[in-house]
PyMOL Python script that loads the backbone (N, CA, C, O; Angstrom):
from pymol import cmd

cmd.read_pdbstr("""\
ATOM      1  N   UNK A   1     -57.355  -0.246-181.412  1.00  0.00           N
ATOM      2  CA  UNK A   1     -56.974  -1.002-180.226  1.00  0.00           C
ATOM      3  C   UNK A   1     -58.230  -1.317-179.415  1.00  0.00           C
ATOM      4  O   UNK A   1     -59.070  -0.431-179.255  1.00  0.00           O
ATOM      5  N   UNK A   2     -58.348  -2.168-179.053  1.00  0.00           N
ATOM      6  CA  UNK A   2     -59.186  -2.836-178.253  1.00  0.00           C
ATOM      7  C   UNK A   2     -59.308  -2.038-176.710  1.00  0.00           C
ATOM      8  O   UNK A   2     -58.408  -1.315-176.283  1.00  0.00           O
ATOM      9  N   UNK A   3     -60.688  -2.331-175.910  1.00  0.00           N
ATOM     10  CA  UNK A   3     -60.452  -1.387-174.800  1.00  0.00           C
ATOM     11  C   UNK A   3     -59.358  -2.363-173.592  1.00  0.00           C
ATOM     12  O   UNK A   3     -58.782  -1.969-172.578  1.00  0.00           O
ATOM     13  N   UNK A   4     -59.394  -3.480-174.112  1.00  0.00           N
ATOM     14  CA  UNK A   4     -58.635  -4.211-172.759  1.00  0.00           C
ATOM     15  C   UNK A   4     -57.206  -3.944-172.987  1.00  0.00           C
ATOM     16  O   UNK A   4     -56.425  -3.987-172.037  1.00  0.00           O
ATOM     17  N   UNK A   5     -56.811  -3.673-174.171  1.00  0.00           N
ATOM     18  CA  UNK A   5     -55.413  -3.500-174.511  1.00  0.00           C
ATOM     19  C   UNK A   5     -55.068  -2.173-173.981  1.00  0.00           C
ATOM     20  O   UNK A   5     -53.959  -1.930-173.505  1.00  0.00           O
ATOM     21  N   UNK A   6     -56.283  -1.080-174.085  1.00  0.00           N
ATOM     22  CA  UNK A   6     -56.067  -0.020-173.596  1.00  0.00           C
ATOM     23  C   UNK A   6     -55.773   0.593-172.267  1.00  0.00           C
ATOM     24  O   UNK A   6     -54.968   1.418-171.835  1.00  0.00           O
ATOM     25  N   UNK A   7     -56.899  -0.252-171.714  1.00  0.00           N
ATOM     26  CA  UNK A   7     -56.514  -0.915-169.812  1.00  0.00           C
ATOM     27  C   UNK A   7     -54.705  -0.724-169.788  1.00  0.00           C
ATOM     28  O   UNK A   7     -53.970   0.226-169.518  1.00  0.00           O
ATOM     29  N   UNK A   8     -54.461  -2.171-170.224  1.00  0.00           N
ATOM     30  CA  UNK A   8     -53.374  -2.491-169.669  1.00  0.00           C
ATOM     31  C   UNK A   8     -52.456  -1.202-170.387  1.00  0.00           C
ATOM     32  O   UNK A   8     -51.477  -0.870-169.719  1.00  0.00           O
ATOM     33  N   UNK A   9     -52.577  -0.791-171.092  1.00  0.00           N
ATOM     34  CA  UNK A   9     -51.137  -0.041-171.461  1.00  0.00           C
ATOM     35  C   UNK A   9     -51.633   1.530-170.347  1.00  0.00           C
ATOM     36  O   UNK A   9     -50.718   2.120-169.772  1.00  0.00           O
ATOM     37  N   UNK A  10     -52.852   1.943-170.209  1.00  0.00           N
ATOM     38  CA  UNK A  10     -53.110   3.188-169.434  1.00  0.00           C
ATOM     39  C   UNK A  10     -52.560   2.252-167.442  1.00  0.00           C
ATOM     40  O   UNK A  10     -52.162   3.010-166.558  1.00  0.00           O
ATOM     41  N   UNK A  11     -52.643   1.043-167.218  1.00  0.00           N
ATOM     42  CA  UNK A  11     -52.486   0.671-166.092  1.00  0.00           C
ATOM     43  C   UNK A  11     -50.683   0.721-165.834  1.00  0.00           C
ATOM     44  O   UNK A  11     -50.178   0.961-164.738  1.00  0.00           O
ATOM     45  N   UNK A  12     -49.776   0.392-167.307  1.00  0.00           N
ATOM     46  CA  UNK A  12     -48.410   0.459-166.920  1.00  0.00           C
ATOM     47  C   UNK A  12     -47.703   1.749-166.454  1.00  0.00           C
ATOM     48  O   UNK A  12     -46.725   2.016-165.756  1.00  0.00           O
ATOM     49  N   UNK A  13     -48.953   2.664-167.389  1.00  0.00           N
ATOM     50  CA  UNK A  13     -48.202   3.888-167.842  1.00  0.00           C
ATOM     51  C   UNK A  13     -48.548   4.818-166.285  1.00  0.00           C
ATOM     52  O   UNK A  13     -47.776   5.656-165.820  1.00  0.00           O
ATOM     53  N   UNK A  14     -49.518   4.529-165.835  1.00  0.00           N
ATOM     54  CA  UNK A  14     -49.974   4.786-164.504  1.00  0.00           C
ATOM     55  C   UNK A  14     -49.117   4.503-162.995  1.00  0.00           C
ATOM     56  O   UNK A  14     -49.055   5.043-161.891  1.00  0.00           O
ATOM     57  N   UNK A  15     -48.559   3.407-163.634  1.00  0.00           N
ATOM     58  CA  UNK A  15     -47.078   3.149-162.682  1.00  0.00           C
ATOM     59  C   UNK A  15     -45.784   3.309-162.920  1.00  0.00           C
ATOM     60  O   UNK A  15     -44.875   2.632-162.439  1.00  0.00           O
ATOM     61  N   UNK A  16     -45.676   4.348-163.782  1.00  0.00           N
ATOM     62  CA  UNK A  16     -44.484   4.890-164.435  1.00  0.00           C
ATOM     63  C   UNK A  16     -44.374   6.021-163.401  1.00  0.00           C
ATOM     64  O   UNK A  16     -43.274   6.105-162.856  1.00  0.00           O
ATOM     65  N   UNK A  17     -45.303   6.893-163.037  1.00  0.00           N
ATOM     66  CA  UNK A  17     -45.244   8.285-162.102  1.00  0.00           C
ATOM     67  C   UNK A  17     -45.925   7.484-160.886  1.00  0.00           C
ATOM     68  O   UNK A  17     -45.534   8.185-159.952  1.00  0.00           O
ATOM     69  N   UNK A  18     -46.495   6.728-160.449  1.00  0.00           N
ATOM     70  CA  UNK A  18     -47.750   6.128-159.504  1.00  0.00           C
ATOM     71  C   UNK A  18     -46.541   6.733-158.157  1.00  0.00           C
ATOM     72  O   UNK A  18     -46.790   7.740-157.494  1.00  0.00           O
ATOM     73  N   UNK A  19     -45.501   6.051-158.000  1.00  0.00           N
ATOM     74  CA  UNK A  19     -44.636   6.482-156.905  1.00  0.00           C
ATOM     75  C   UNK A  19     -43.578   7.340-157.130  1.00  0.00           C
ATOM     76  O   UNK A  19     -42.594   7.104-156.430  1.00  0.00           O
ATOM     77  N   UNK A  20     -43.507   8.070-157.735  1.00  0.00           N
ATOM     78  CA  UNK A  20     -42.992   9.777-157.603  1.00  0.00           C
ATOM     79  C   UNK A  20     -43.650  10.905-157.468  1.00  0.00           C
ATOM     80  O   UNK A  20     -44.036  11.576-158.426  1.00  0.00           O
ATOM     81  N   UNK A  21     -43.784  11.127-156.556  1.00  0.00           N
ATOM     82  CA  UNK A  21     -44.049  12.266-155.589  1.00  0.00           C
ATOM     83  C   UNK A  21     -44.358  13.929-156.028  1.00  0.00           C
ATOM     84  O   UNK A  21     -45.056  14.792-155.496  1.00  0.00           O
ATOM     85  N   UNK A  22     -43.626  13.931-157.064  1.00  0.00           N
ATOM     86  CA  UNK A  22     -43.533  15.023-157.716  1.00  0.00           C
ATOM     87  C   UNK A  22     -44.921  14.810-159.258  1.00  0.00           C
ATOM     88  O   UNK A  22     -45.118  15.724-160.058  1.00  0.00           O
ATOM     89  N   UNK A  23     -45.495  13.767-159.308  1.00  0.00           N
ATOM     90  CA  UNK A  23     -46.315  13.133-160.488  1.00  0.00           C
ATOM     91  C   UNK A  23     -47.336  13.038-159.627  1.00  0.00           C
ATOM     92  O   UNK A  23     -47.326  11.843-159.329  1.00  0.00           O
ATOM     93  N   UNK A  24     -48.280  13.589-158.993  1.00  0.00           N
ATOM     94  CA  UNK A  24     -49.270  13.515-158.357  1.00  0.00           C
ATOM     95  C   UNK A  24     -50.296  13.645-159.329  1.00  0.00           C
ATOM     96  O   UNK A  24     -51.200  12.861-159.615  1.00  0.00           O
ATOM     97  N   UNK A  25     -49.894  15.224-159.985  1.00  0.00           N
ATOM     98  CA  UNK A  25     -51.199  15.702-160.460  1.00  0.00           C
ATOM     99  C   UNK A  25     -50.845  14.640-162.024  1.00  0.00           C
ATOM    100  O   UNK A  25     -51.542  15.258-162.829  1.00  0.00           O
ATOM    101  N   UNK A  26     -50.341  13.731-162.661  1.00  0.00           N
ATOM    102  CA  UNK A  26     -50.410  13.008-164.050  1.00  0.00           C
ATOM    103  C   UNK A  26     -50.825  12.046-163.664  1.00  0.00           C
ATOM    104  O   UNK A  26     -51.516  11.472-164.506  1.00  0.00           O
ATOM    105  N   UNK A  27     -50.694  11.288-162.249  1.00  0.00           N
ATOM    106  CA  UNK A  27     -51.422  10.207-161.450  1.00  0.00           C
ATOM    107  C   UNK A  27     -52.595   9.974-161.627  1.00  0.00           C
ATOM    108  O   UNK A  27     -53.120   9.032-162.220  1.00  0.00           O
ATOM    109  N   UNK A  28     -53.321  11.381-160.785  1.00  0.00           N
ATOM    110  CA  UNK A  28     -54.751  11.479-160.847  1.00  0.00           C
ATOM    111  C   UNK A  28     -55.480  11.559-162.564  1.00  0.00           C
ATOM    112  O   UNK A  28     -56.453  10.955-163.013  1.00  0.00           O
ATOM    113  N   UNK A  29     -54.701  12.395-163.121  1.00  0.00           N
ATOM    114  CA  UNK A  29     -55.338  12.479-164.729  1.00  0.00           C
ATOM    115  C   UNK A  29     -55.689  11.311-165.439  1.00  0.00           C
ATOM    116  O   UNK A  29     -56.707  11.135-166.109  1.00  0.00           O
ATOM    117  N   UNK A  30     -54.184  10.048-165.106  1.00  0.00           N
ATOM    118  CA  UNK A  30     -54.255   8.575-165.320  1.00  0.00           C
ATOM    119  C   UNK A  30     -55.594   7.965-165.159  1.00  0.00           C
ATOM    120  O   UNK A  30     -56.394   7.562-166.004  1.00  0.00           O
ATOM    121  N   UNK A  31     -55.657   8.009-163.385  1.00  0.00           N
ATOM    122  CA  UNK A  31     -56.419   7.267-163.183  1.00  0.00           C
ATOM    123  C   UNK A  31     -57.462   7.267-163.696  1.00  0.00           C
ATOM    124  O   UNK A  31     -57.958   6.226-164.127  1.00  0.00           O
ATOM    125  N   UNK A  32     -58.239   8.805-163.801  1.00  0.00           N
ATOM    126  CA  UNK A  32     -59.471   9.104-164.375  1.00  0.00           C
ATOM    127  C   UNK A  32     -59.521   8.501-165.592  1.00  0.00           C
ATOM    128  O   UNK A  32     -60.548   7.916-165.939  1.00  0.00           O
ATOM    129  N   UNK A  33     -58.360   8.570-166.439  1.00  0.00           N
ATOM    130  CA  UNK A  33     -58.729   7.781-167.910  1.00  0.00           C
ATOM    131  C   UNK A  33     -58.813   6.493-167.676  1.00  0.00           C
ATOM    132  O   UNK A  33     -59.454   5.780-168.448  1.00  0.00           O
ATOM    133  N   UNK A  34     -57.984   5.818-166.225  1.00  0.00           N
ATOM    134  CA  UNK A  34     -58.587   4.470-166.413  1.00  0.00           C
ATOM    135  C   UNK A  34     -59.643   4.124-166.083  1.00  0.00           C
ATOM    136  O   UNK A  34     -59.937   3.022-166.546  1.00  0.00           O
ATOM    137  N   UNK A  35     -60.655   4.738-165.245  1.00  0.00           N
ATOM    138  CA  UNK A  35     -61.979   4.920-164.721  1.00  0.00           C
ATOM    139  C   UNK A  35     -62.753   4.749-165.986  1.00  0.00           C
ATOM    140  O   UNK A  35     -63.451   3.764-166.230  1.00  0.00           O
ATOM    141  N   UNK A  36     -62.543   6.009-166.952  1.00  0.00           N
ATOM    142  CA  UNK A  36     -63.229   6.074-168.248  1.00  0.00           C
ATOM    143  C   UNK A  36     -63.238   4.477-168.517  1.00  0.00           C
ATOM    144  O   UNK A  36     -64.143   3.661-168.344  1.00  0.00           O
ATOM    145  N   UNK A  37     -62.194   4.348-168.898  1.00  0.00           N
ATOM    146  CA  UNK A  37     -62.007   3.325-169.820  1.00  0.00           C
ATOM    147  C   UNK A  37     -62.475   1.834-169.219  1.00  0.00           C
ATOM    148  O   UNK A  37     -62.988   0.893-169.825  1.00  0.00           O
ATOM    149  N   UNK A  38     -62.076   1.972-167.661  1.00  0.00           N
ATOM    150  CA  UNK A  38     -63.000   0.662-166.742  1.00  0.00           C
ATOM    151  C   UNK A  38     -64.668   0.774-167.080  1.00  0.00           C
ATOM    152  O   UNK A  38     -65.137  -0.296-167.467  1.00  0.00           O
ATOM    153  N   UNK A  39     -65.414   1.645-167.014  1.00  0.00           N
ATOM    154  CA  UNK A  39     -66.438   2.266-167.106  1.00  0.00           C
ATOM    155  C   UNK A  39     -67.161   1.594-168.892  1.00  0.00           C
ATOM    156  O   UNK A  39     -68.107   0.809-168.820  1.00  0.00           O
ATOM    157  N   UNK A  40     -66.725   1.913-170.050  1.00  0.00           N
ATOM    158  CA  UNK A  40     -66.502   1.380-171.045  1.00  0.00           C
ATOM    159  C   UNK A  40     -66.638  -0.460-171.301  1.00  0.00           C
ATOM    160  O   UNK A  40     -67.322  -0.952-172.198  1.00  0.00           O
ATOM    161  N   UNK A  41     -65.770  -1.316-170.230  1.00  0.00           N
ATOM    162  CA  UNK A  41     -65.875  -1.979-170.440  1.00  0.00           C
ATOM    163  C   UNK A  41     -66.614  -2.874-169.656  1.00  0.00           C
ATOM    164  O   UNK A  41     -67.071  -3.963-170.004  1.00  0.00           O
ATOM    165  N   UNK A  42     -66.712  -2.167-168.268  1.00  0.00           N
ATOM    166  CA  UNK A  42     -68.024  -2.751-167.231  1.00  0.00           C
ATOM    167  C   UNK A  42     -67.530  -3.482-166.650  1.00  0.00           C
ATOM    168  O   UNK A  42     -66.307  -3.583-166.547  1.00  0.00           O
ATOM    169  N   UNK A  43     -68.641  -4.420-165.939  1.00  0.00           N
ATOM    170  CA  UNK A  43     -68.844  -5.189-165.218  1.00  0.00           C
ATOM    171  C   UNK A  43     -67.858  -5.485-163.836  1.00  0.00           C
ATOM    172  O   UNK A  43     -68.171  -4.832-162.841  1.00  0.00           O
ATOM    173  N   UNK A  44     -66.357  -6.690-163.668  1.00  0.00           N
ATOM    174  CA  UNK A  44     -65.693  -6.987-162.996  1.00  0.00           C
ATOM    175  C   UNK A  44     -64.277  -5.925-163.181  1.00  0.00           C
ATOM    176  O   UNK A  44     -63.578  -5.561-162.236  1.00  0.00           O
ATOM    177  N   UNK A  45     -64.056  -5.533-164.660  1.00  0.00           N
ATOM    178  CA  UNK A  45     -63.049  -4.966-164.461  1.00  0.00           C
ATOM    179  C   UNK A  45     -63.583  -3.541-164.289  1.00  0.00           C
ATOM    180  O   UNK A  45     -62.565  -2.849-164.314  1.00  0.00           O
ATOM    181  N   UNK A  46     -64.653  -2.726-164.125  1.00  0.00           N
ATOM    182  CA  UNK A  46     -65.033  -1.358-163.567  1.00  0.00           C
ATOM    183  C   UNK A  46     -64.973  -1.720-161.913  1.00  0.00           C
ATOM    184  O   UNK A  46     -64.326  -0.948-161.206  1.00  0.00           O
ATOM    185  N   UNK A  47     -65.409  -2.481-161.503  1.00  0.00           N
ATOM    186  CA  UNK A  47     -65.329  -2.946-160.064  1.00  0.00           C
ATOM    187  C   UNK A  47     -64.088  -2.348-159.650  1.00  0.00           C
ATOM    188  O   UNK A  47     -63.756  -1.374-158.974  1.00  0.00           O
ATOM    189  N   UNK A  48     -63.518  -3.268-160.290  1.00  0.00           N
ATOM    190  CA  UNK A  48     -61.582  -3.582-159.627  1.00  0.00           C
ATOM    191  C   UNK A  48     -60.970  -2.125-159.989  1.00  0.00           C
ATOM    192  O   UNK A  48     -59.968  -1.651-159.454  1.00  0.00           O
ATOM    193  N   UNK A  49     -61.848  -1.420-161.120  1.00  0.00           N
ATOM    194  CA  UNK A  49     -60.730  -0.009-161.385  1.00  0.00           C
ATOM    195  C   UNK A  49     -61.099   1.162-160.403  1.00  0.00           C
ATOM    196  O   UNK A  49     -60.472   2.114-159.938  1.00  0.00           O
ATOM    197  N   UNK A  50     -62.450   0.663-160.279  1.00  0.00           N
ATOM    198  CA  UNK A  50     -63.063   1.679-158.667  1.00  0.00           C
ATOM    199  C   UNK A  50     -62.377   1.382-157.583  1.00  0.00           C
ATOM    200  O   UNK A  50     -61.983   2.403-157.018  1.00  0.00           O
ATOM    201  N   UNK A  51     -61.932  -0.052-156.819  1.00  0.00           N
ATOM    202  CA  UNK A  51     -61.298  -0.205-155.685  1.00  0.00           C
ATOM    203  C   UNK A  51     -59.885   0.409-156.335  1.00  0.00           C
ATOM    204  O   UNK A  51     -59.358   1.062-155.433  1.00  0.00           O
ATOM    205  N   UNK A  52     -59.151   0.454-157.414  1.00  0.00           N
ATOM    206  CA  UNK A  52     -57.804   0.655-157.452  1.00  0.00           C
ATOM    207  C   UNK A  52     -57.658   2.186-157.376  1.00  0.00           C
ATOM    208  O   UNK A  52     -56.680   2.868-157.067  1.00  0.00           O
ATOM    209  N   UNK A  53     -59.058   2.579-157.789  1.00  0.00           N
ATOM    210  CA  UNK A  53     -58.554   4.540-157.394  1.00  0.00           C
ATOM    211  C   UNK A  53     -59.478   4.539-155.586  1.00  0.00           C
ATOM    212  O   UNK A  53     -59.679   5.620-155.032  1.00  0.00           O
ATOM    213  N   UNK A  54     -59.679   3.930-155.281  1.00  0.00           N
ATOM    214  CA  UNK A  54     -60.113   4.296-153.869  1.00  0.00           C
ATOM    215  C   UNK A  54     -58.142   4.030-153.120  1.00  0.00           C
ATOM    216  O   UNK A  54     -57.516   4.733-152.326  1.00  0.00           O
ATOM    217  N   UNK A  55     -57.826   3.018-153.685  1.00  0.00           N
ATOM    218  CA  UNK A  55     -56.395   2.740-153.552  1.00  0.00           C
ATOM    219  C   UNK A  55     -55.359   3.652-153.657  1.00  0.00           C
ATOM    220  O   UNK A  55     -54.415   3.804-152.882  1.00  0.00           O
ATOM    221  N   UNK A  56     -55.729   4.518-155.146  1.00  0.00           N
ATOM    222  CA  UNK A  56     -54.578   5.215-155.577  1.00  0.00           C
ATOM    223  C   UNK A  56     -55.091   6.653-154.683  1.00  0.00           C
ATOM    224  O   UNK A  56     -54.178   7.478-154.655  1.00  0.00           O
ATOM    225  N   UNK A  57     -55.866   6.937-154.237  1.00  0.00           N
ATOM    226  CA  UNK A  57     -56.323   8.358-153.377  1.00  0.00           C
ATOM    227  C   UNK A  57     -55.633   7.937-151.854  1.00  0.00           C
ATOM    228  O   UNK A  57     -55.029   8.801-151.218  1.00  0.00           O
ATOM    229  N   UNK A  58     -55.744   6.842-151.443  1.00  0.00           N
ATOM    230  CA  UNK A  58     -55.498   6.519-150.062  1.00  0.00           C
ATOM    231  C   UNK A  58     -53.765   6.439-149.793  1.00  0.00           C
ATOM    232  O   UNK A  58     -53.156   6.552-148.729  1.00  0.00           O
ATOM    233  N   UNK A  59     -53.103   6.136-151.557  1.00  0.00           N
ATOM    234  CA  UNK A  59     -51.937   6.637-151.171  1.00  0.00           C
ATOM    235  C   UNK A  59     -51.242   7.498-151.260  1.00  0.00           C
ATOM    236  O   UNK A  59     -50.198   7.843-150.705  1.00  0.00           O
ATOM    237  N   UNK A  60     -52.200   8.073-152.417  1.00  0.00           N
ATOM    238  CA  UNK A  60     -51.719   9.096-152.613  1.00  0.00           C
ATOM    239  C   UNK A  60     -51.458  10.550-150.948  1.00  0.00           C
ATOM    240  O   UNK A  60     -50.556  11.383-150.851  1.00  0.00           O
ATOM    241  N   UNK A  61     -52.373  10.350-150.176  1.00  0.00           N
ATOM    242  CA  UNK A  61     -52.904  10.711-148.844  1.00  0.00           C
ATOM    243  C   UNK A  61     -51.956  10.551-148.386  1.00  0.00           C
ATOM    244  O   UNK A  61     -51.286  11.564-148.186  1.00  0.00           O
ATOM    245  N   UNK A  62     -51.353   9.152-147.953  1.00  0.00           N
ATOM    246  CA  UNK A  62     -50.169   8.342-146.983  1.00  0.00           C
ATOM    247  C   UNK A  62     -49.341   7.943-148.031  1.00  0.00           C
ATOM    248  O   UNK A  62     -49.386   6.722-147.880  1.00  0.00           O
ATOM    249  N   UNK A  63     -48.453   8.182-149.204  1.00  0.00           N
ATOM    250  CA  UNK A  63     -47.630   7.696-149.364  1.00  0.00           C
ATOM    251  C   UNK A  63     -46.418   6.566-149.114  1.00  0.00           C
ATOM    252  O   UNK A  63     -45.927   5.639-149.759  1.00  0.00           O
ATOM    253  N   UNK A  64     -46.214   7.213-147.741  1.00  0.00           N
ATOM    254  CA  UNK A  64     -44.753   6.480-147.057  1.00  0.00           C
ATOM    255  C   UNK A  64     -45.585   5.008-146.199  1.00  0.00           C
ATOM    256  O   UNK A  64     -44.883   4.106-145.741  1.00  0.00           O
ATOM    257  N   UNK A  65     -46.814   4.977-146.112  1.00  0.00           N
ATOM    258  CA  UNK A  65     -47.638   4.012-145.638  1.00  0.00           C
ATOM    259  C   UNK A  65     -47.691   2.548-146.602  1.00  0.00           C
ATOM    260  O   UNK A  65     -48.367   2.233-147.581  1.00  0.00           O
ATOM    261  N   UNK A  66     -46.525   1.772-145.728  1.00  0.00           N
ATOM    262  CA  UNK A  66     -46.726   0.227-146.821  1.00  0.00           C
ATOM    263  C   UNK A  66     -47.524  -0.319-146.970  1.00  0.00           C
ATOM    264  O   UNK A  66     -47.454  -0.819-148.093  1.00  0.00           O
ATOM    265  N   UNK A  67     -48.776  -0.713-146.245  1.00  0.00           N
ATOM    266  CA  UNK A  67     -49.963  -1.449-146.185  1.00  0.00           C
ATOM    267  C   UNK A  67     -50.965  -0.592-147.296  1.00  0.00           C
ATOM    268  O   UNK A  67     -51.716  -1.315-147.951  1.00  0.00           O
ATOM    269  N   UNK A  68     -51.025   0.643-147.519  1.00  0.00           N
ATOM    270  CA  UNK A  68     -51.322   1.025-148.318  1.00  0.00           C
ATOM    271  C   UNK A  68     -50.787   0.968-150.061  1.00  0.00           C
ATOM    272  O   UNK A  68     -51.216   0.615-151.160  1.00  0.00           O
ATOM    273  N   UNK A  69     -49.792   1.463-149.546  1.00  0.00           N
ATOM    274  CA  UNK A  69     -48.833   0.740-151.443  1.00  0.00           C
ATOM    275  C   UNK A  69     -48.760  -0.543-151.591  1.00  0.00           C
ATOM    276  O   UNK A  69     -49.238  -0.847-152.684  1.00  0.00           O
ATOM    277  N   UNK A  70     -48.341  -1.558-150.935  1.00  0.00           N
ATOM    278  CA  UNK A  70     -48.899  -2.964-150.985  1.00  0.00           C
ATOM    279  C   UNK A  70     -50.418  -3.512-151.224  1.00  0.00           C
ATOM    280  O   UNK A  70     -50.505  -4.607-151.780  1.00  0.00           O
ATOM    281  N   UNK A  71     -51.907  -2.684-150.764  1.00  0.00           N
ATOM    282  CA  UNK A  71     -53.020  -2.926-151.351  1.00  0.00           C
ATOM    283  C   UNK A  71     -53.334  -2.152-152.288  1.00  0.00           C
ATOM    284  O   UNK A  71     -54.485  -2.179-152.724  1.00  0.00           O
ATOM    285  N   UNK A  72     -52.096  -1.028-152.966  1.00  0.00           N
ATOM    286  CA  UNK A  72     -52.624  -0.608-154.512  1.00  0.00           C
ATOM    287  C   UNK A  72     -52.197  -1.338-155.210  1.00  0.00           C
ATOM    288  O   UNK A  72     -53.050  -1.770-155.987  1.00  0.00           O
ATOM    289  N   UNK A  73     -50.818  -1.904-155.408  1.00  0.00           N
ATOM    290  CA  UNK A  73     -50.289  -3.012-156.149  1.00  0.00           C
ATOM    291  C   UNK A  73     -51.144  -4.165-156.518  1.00  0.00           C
ATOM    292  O   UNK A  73     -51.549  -4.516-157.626  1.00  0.00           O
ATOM    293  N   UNK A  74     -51.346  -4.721-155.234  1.00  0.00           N
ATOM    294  CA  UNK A  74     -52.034  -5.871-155.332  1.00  0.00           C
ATOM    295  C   UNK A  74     -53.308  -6.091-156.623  1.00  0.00           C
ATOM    296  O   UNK A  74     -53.378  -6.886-157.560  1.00  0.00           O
ATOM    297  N   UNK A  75     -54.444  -4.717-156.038  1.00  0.00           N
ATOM    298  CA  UNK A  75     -55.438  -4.179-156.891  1.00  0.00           C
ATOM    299  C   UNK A  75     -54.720  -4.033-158.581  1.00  0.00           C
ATOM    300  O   UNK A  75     -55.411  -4.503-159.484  1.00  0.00           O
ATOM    301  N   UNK A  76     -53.740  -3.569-158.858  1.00  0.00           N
ATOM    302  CA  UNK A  76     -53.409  -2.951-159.771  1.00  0.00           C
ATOM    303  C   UNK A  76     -52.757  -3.961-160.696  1.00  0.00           C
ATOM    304  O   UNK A  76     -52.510  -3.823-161.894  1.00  0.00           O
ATOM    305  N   UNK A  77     -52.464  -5.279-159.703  1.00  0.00           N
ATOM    306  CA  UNK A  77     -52.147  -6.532-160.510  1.00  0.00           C
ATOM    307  C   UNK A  77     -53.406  -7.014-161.142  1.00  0.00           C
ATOM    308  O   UNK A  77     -53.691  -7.266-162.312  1.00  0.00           O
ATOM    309  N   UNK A  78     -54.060  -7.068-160.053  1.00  0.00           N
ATOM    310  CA  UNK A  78     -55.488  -8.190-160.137  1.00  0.00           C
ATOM    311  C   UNK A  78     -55.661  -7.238-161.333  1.00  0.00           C
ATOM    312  O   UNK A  78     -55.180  -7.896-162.256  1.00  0.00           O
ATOM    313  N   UNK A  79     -56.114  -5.943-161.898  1.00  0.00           N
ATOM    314  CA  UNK A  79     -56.529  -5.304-162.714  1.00  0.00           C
ATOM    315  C   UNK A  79     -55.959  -5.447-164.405  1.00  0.00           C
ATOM    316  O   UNK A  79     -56.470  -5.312-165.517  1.00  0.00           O
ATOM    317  N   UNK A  80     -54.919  -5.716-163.983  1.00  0.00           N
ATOM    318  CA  UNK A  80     -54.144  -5.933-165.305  1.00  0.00           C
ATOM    319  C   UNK A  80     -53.975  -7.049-165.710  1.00  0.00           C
ATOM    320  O   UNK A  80     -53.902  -7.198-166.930  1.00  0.00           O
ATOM    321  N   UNK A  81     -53.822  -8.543-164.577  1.00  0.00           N
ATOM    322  CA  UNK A  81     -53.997  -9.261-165.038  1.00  0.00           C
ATOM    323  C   UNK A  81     -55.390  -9.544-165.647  1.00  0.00           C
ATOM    324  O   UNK A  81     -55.277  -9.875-166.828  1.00  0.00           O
ATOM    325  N   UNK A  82     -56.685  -9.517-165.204  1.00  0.00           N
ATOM    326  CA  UNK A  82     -57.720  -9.391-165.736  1.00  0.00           C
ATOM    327  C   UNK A  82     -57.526  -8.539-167.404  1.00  0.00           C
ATOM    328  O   UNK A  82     -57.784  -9.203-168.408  1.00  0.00           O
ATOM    329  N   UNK A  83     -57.192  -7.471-167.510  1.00  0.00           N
ATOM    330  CA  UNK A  83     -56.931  -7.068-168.836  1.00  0.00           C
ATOM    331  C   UNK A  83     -56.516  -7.925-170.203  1.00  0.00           C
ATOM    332  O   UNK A  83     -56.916  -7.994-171.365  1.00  0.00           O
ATOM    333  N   UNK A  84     -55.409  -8.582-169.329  1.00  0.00           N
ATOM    334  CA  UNK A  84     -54.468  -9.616-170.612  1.00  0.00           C
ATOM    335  C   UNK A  84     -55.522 -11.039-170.721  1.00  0.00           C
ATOM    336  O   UNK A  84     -55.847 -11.589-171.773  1.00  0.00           O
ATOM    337  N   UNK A  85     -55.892 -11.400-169.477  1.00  0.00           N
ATOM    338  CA  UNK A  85     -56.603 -12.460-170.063  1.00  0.00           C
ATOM    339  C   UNK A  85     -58.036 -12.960-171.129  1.00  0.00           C
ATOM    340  O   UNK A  85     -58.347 -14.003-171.705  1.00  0.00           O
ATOM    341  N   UNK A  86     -58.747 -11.358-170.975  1.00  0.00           N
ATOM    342  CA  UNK A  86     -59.646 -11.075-171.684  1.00  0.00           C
ATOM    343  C   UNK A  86     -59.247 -10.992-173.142  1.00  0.00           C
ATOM    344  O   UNK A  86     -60.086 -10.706-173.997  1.00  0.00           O
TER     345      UNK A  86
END
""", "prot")
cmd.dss("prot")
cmd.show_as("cartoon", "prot")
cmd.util.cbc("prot")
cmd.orient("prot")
């Protein structure tokens, strides 16, 4: 598998637990593999996977905070869409 394919399937699977509460600690494990794996492929999509865990820590923090889950989403689109189009 390709690393962009890998992106996107570690980015769905990341929002399978992302908002249950009780999935904190498989959250964080996620993210780190998507870090790895942003890291791997560089450039724009390591960018976007760094703002999406500055994202996923800030909600993880504030949860019940919409402006916060609304700018992880957002990030977490831009991220994946970038994945598929590559």
């Amino acid at each position: 598998m390709d690393l962009y394919g890998k992106m996107g399937e570690e980015l769905r699977d990341l929002f399978k637990d992302l908002f249950r509460p009780d999935a904190r600690n498989a959250v964080e494990i996620k993210m780190r593999d998507i870090l790895k794996t942003a890291a791997l492929i560089g450039g724009k999509v390591a960018e976007e996977a760094e703002m999406l865990h500055n994202d996923v820590v800030r909600y993880l923090k504030h949860p019940k905070d919409p402006k916060a889950a609304s700018i992880l989403k957002e990030h977490a689109i831009r991220l994946e869409q970038e994945t598929r189009e590559i």
